[in-house]
N, C-alpha and C positions, 0 to 999 in steps of 0.2 A: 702791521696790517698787511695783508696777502693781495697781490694784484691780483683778480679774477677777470679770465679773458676766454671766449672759444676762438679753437684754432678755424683759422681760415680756409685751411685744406680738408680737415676730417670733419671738424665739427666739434669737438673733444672740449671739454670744459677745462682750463686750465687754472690751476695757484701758479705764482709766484711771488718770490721776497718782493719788497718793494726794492731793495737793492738791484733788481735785475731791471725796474721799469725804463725805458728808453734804451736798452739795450737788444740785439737780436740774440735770440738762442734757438734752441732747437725743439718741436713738438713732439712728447714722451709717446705720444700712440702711434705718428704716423712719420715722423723724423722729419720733419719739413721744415725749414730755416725760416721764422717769423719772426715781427718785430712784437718787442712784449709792451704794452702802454705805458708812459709813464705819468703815474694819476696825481703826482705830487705835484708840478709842473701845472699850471691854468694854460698853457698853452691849446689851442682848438684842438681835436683832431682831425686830420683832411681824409677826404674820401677821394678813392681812386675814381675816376670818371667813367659813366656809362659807356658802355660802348654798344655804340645804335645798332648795326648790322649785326651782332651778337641775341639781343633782344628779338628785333625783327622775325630772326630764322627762331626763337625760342616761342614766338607768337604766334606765327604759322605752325610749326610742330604743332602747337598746343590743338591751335584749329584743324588741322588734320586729322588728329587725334578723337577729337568730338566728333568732326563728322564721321568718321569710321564708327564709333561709337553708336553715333545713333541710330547707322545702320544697319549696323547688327540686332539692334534693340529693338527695331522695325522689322526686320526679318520676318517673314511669314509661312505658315507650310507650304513646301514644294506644292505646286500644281500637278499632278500623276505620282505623288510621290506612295509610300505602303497605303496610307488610306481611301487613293483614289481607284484602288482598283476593282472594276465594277463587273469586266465579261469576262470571257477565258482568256487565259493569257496565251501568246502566239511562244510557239518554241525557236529559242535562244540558241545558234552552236557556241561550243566554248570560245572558240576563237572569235568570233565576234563580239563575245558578253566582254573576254580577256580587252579585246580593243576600245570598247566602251569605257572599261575601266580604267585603261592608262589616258582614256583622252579625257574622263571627266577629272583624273589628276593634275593635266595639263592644265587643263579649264581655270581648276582651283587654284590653282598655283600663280597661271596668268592673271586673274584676276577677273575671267570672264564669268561673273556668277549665272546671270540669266542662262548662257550656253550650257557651264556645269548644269545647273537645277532642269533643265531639261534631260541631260544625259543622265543624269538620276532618275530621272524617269521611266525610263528607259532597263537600268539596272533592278529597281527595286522589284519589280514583280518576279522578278528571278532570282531572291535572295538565297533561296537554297542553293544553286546553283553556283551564285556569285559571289560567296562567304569563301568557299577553299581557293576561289581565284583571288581574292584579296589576300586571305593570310601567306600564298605562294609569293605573291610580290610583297610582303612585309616582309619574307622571310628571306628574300634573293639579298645574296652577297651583292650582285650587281644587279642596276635598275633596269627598268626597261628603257631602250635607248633614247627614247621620245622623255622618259624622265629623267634620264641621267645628270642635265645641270641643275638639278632642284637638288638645294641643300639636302644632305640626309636626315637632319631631324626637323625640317619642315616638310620633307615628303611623308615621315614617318607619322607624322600628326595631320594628314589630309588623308593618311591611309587611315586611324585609326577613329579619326572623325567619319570614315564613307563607311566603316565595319559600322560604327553606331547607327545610321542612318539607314542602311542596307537589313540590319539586323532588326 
């Protein structure tokens, strides 16, 4: 009869002889040194001891996690966002539309949502305008300096989130 065990690093469902029970070898999927059980033996098995402050930080994660969750889920339309626009719209230069842009990136990125979803406000009635100035900065070798410490594939997904929005 075949000892049946999963590994403790992968996961992997393991055989072996019952010749190997109580002895350590090696995990065929992920090479990790485990002890294989030996089932012949009534001896207990012991379980390694929780560890509290492991758990803790994995409980909080969890809860951070949720609340971010929910609010996103809560999210509601911008206030001035495309569908609030009701009079004429005031003319934009580029350079000021271009500034708007890199600061509602900042915004996003910092975490300032309220301030972003206003500077979207801002942007959207000028989507024509403001489409070739986003694909210019999706497309810059280098960022603009104001974004420069934002990861590049988290800038690249605040840019291509503010195209959808803009668009």
């Amino acid at each position: 009869m075949a000892v049946v065990f999963h590994c403790e690093y992968c996961g992997k469902k393991i055989e072996a002889s019952d010749s190997a029970g109580g002895k350590w070898g090696k995990c065929p999927s992920c090479h990790n040194k485990l002890y294989v059980p030996d089932l012949s033996s009534d001896e207990e098995l012991k379980l390694a001891p929780v560890d509290e402050t492991e758990e803790q930080r994995r409980d909080r994660l969890m809860a951070e996690t949720f609340e971010l969750t929910q609010d996103i889920l809560q999210e509601r339309e911008i206030p001035g966002g495309p569908g609030d626009v009701t009079g004429p719209v005031s003319e934009m230069s580029e350079r000021e539309l271009t500034k708007n842009i890199v600061v509602y990136l900042r915004r996003m990125a910092d975490g300032e949502l309220d301030e972003a979803g206003r500077i979207i406000g801002l942007i959207s009635p000028h989507r024509r305008q403001a489409l070739p100035i986003i694909d210019r900065i999706a497309l810059s070798e280098i960022p603009e300096p104001e974004l420069a410490d934002i990861p590049p594939q988290v800038l690249s997904g605040l840019i291509r989130t503010l195209r959808v929005k803009v668009s």
